[in-house]
N, C-alpha and C positions, 0 to 999 in steps of 0.2 A: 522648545518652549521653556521659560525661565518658570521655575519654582518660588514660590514667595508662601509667607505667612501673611495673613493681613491682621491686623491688630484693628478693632474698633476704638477708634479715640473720640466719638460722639462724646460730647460732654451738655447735659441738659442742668440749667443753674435751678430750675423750680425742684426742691426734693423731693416734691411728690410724684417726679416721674424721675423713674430712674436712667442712670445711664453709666458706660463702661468706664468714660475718663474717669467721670466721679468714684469710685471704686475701685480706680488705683490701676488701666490699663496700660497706663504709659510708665509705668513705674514695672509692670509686668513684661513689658516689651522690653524693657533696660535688661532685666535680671535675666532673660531669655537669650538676650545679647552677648549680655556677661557673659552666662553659662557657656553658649555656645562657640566662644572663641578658644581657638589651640585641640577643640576638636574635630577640627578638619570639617566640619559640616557646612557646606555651601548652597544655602538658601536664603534670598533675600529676606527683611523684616521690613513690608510698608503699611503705614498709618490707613486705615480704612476708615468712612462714613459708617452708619447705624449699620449693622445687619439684622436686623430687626427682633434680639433676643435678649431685651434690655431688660428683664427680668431675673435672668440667670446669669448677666454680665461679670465679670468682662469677659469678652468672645474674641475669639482666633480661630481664625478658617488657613487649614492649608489650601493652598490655588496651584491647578486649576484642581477640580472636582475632589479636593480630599477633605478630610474630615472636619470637623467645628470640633471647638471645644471653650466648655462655656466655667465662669464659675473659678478663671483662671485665678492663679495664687503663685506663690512662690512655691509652696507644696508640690505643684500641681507639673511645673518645670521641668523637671526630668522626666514625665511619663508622656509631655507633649515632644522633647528632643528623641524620645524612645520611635514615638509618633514620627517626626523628622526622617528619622534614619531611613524607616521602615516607605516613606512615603518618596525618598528622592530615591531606590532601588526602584519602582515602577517604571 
């Protein structure tokens, strides 16, 4: 079974509902991307619909059944690739 990252790139235009494009998900998926190359780390990166935690956005879920991770940043990058490593040994 192929490993993947999903990335929510929901984008809601009303500001008063939030959402992950809006807060810079695809911009989060680029730098995850960056990061990730020339360290041999082989796991897909695809565009997801809502996952329904548009509150604490932007959200990435490792698949199949690994972890969420909300609140993503560039900060946030290296402890989700830490998460990668750890998740494509299972």
């Amino acid at each position: 079974m192929v490993k993947k990252i999903l990335v929510c790139t929901n984008y809601r235009a009303n500001p008063n509902h939030p959402s992950c494009a809006a807060r810079g998900s695809k911009e989060a998926a680029l730098e995850l991307t960056r990061q990730l190359q020339g360290k041999n780390v082989k796991i897909e990166i695809e565009e997801s619909p809502c996952m329904g935690f548009c509150n604490i956005g932007p959200n990435m879920r490792l698949i199949p059944g690994g972890e969420f991770f909300h609140e993503v940043s560039d900060k946030k990058i290296a402890e989700i690739i830490k998460a990668v490593k750890i998740f494509l040994k299972t």
